[in-house]
Structures are given as structure tokens and as C-alpha cells.
C-alpha positions in Angstrom: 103.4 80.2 110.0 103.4 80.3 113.9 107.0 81.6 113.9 105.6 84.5 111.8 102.5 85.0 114.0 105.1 84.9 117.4 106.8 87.9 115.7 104.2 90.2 114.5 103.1 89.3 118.2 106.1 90.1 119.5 106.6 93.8 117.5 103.3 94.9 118.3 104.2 94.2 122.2 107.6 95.7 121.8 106.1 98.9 119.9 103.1 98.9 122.8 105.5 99.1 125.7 108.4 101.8 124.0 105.8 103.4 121.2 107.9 105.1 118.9 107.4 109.6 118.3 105.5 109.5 121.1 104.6 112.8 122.5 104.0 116.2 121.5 106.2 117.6 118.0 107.7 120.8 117.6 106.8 122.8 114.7 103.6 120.3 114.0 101.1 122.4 111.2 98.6 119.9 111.2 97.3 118.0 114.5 93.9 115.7 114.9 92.2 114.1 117.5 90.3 110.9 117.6 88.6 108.5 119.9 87.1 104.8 120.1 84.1 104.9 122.0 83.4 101.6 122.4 86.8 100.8 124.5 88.0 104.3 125.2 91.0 104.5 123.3 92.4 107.7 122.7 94.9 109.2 120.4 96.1 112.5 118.9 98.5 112.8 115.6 100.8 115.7 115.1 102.3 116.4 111.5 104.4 118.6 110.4 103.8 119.0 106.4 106.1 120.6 104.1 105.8 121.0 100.3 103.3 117.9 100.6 105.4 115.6 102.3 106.0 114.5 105.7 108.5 115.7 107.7 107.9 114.8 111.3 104.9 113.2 112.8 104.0 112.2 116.5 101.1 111.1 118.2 100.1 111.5 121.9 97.4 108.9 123.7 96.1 106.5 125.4 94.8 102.7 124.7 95.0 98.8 124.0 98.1 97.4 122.9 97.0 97.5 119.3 96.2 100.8 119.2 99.3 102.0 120.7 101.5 99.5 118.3 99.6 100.9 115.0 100.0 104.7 116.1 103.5 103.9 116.8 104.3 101.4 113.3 102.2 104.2 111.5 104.3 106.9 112.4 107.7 105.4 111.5 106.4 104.4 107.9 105.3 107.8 107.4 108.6 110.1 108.1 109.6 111.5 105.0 106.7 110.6 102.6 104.3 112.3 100.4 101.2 113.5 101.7 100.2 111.0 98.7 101.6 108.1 99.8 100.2 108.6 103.7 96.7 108.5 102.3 98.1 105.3 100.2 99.2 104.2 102.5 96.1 104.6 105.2 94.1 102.9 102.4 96.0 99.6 101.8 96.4 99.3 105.7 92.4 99.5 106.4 91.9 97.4 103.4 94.6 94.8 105.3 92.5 95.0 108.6 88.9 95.6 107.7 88.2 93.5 104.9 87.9 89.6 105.2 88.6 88.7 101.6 92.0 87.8 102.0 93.1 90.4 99.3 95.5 91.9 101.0 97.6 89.8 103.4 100.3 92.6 104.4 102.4 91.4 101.7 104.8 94.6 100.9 103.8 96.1 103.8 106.6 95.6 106.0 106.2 95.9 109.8 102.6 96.8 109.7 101.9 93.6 108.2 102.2 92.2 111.5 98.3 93.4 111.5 96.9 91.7 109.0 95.9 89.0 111.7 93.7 92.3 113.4 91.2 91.2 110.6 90.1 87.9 112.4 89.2 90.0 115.5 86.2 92.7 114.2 86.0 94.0 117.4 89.9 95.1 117.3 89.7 96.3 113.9 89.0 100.0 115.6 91.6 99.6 117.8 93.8 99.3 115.1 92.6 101.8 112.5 91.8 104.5 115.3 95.6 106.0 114.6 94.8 105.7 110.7 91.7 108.1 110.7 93.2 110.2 112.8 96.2 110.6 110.7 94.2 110.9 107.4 91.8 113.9 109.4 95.2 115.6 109.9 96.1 115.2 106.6 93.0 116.8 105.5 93.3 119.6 107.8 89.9 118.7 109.4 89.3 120.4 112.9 86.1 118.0 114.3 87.7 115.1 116.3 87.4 111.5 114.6 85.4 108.5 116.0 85.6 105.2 115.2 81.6 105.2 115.5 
């Protein structure tokens, strides 16, 4: 199990230091901003939504390793899915970080099962998810900026 652990630790370093479709997307229709109060991360989403799927996403901010390394895992799983699946998709991955019940361990989650682990930390659990709200207030077409408060 450490092996495992040294890896997830080592993708969400590796995806903190080169984030992946980070930065500003051309042609986004759908864009939200959110913040964590409580340790001042910040992060923007940029969609671009096409006959309810999506076809390009970004995102644009600032923050701990974690929330860097979600926004940037988050956005690769996304490219090319239904609007569906991202709000599927956001659910299962708060369910993996947020709840302590073991249910969901990350299994058939791919890379962003690398943080399930988040879930033994409350206080990172924001950090993590700050991307997720963000993406799903985009989704929604919701103008107000999302806080993790």
C-alpha cells in the first residue's frame, strides 16, 4: 500500500508543478469563479459546451498543491464528456473526498483516485473540491462566484 500512496503522492506533485489546461480557453461559453476562504485558494474554470458535452475546458488560479493537482486531474477526465457525466463525475469524486465511510475508495476512478487519501485530512477536503464546485457552477451556467464556506 505505501507504493500506492508514494504514487498518488507523486501525480499530485507532478500535476501541481506542470498543471495541465492551465490558462485562459478560446471559445470558452461557460466560465466560473471560486474561492477557499479559509486558505486563500483561488481558481477559475473555463468550458467550452457543445451539444451537452465537453469540448475544451481550462482553469486559471492560484493555491495549495492539492488544489492545483485536482483542477488539473479534473480537467483531463473531463475533455470530451457529457455534461452528464461531469456532474457524475463531480459527485462520485466529493463522495471519495468528503465522506469517511469508506464507500468509495477511488476504485474506477483512475488518476483522481490518487485523492481518496484527501479524506483523512478535513481541513484539505476544500482544497481539493474547490475546482469541483467551480466546475459544476459552470456547468450550471451560474454567475455568483463559489466558496467553499
Amino acid at each position: 500500500m505505501s507504493d500506492l500512496r508514494d504514487l498518488y503522492q507523486e501525480l499530485i506533485l507532478d500535476h501541481n508543478r506542470k498543471p495541465r489546461n492551465f490558462g485562459p480557453l478560446a471559445g470558452a461559453n461557460r466560465s466560473a469563479r471560486g474561492v477557499n476562504p479559509l486558505c486563500g485558494d483561488k481558481v477559475a474554470v473555463h468550458l467550452h459546451v457543445e451539444d451537452d458535452r465537453v469540448t475544451g475546458v481550462s482553469f486559471e488560479g492560484t493555491g495549495c498543491a492539492i488544489s492545483i493537482a485536482s483542477a488539473s486531474v479534473m480537467t483531463e477526465s473531463l475533455k470530451e464528456q457529457s455534461c452528464d457525466h461531469a456532474r457524475e463525475l463531480f459527485e462520485r469524486f466529493h463522495q471519495m473526498v468528503a465522506n469517511d465511510d469508506g464507500g468509495n475508495d477511488g476504485a474506477g476512478m483512475g488518476k483522481l483516485a490518487a485523492f481518496a487519501g484527501v479524506r483523512d485530512y478535513p481541513a484539505r477536503v476544500k482544497c481539493a473540491t474547490l475546482a469541483w464546485h467551480t466546475l459544476r457552477a459552470a456547468l450550471d451556467g451560474e454567475d455568483k462566484a463559489v466558496s467553499t464556506e
